[in-house]
C-alpha positions in Angstrom: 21.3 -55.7 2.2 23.3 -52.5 3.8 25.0 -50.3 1.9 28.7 -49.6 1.7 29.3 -47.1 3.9 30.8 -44.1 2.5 34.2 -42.8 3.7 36.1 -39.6 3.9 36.3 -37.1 1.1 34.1 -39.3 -1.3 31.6 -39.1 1.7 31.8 -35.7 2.4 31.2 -34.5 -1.3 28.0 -36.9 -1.3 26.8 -35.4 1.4 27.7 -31.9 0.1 26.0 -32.9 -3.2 23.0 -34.6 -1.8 22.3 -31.6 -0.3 23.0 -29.6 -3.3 20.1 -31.7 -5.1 17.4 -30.9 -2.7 18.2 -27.3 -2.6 17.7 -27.2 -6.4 14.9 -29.6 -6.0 12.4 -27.1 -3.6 11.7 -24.5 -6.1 7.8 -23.4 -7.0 5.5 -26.2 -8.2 8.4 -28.5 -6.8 7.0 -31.9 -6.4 6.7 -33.4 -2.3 6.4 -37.1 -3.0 9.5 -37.1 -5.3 11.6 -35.0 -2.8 10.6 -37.2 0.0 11.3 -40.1 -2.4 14.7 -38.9 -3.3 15.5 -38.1 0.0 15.0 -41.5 1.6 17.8 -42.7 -1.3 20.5 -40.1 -0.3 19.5 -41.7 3.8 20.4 -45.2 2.0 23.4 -44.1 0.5 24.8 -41.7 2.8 24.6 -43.9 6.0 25.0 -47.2 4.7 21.5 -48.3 6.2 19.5 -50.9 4.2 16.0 -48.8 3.8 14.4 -45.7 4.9 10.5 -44.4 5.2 8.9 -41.0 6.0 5.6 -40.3 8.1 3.5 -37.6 8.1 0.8 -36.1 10.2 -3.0 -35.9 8.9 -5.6 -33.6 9.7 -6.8 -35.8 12.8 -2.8 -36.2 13.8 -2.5 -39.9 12.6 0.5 -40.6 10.5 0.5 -41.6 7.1 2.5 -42.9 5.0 4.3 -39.9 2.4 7.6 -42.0 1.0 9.9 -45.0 1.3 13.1 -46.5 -0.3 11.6 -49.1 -1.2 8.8 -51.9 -1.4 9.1 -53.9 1.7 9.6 -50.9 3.6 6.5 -49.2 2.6 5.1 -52.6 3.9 6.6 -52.4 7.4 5.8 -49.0 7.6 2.2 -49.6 7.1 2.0 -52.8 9.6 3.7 -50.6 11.9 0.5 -47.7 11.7 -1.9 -50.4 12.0 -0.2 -51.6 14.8 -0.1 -48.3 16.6 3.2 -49.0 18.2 6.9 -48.9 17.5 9.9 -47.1 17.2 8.4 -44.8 14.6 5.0 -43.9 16.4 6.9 -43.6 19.8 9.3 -40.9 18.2 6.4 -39.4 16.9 4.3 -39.1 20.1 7.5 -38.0 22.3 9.6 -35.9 20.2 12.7 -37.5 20.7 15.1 -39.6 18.8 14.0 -43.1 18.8 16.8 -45.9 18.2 16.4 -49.7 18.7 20.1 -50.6 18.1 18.8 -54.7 18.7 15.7 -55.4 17.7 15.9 -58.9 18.5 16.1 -57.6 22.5 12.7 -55.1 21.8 9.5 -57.7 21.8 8.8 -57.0 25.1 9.0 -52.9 24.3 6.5 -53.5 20.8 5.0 -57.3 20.6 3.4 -56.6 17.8 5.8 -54.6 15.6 9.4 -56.3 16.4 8.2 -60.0 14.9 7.5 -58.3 12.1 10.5 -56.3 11.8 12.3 -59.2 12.4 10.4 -61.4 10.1 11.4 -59.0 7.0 15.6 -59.1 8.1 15.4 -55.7 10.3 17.8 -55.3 13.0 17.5 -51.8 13.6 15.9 -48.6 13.6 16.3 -45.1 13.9 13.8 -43.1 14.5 14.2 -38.9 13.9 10.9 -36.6 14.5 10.0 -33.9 11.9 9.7 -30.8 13.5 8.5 -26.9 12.9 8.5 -24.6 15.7 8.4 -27.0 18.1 5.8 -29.1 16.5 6.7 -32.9 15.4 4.7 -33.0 12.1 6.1 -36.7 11.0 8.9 -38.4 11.4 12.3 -40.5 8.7 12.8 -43.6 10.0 16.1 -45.9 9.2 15.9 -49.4 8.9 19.2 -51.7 9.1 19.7 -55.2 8.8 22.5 -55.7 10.9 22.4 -54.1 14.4 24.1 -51.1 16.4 22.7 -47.6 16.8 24.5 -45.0 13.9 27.5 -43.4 15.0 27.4 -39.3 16.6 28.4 -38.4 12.9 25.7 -40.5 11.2 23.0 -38.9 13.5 24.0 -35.7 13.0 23.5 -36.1 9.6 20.0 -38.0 10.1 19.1 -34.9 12.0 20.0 -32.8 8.8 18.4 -35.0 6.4 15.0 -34.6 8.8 15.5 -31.2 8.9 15.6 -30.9 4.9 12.5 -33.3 4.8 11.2 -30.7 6.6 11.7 -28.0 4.8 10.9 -29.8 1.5 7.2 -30.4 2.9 6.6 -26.6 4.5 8.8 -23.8 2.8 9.3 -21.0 5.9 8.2 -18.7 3.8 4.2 -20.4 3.2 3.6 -21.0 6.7 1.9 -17.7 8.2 -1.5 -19.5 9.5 -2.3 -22.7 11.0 -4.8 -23.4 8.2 -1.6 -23.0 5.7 0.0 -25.5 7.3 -2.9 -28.4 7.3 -3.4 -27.6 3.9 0.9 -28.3 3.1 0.2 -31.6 5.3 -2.6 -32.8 3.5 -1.6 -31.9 -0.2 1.5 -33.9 0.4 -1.0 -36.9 1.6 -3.6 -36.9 -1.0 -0.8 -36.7 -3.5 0.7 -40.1 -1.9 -3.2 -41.8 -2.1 -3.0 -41.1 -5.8 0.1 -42.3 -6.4 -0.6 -45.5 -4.8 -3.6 -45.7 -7.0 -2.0 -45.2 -10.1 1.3 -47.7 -8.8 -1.5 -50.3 -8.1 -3.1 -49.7 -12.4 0.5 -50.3 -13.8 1.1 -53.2 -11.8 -2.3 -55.1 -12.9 -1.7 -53.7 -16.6 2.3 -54.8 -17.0 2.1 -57.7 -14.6 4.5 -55.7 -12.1 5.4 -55.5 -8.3 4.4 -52.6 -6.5 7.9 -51.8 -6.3 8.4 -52.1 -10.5 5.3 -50.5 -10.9 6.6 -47.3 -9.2 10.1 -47.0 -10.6 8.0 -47.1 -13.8 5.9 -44.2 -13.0 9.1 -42.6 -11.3 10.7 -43.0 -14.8 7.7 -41.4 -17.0 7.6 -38.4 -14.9 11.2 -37.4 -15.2 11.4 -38.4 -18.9 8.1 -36.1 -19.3 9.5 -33.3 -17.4 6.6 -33.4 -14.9 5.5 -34.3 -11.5 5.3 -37.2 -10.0 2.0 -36.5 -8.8 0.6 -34.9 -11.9 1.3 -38.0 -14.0 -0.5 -40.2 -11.1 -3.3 -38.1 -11.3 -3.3 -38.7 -15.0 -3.6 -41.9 -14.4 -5.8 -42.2 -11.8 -8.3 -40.2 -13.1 -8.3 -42.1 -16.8 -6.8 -39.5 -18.7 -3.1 -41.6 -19.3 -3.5 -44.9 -20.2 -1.3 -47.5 -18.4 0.3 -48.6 -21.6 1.9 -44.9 -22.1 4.1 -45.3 -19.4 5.0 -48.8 -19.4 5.9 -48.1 -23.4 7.0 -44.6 -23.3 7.3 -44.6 -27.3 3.2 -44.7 -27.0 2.8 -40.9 -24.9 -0.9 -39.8 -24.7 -0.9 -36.1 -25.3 -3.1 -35.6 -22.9 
C-alpha cells in the first residue's frame, strides 16, 4: 500500500527532522547498512511512495544491493540486477533521473523487468543516481503502486535524500584517494553479504520471513547499543547464537 502523504507544516517538520536524524546518525564508527536502512523509511514516509531500495557500485562497477524498505523490494531489486535492465540500472549507466510514471506502458522499454514489476503491484518508479564529483556511485530507487511521476516538490526532496545517502556512505572529509573510496564502496557491501547471512540463520532458527528475520536483528542491535553489522557478524561468524536475538532475555556476552 502507499503511504499517506504528508501535508504542510506536519510535512515540513518531518522532513526537517528526518534530516535532523541522519545528521546525528553519520558520526565515527556510524553504521552504513542502518543509515541506508533508515533512510529508505524517511523516502516511504516522506513521499507517500509504497517502498524504496538503494544500489551501490562494486569494485568491478556492478551494483549491489546495500538497503531496502522492505522484503519484496529487496526481491525486485535483485531480479532487476540479474536482469541487467530497468529503470534503476538505466539511471545508473546514464546519470540522469529515471522515472517510469506507468509502468504498465514500459514492456516494450524493459521486457524482462516490467512483468515483474507489475507482477509484485508496482506502478511506478523513480529512479535518482548517487553521485560524488561527478561520479554516479549507486543509485535510491522509489517504487509506487499507483502511477504518476512525484511532483517538482517530491523530487526535489528525492534529490536531497540521494544526496544524504550519499554522504552517509562517503564522508567528504575520507575521500582524498581513489583507493579510499573503493574501500567506503566495498565496506558498505561486505557488510550487506553478512547481514544477509545472519537474516537468512534467524529465519531457519525462529521459523521467520526474511523480512521478520531482519527487523529482529534490526531490533537486537539497537537494544545492544551496537551496529548492525557487528551483531551480523556475530552471527555469522558463530560467536551469537540465533536464540540471543530472537529471546533477547538470553544475551551471549560475547
Amino acid at each position: 500500500m502507499n503511504n499517506a502523504l504528508p501535508s504542510g507544516a506536519r510535512r515540513e517538520s518531518d522532513l526537517v527532522g528526518a534530516f535532523v536524524q541522519m545528521a546525528d546518525t553519520l558520526v565515527d564508527d556510524y553504521d552504513v547498512p542502518e543509515v541506508l536502512h533508515q533512510l529508505a523509511t524517511h523516502c516511504v514516509n516522506l513521499l507517500g511512495i509504497s517502498a524504496a531500495g538503494l544500489l551501490l557500485s562494486d569494485q568491478r562497477g556492478s551494483l549491489q544491493l546495500v538497503a531496502s524498505s522492505n522484503e519484496r523490494t529487496r526481491l525486485l531489486e535483485l531480479f532487476q540486477l540479474q536482469a541487467d535492465e530497468g529503470p534503476c540500472v538505466e539511471s545508473f549507466r546514464t546519470g540522469d533521473t529515471v522515472t517510469a510514471a506507468d509502468l504498465s506502458t514500459a514492456a516494450e522499454r524493459w521486457p524482462v523487468f516490467t512483468p515483474k514489476a507489475l507482477e509484485q503491484g508496482f506502478l511506478a518508479v523513480h529512479a535518482v543516481p548517487l553521485r560524488l564529483r561527478g561520479n554516479v556511485i549507486g543509485t535510491l530507487n522509489l517504487f509506487n503502486q499507483r502511477p504518476g511521476a512525484l511532483s517538482a516538490e517530491d523530487a526535489k526532496v528525492a534529490r536531497a535524500l540521494a544526496d544524504i545517502a550519499t554522504i552517509g556512505i562517503l564522508q567528504e572529509r575520507t575521500i582524498r584517494h581513489g583507493e579510499v573510496l573503493t574501500e567506503q564502496l566495498q565496506g558498505a557491501l561486505n557488510s550487506r553479504i553478512t547481514i544477509e547471512q545472519a537474516k537468512g540463520l534467524l529465519a531457519h532458527a525462529g521459523g521467520l520471513d526474511m523480512e521478520q528475520a531482519f527487523q529482529a536483528l534490526r531490533r537486537f542491535a539497537r537494544a545492544q547499543h551496537t551496529g548492525l553489522s557487528d551483531i551480523a557478524h556475530r552471527l555469522a561468524s558463530g560467536r551469537l547464537p540465533p536464540g540471543s536475538v530472537l529471546k533477547p532475555g538470553r544475551v551471549d556476552s560475547t
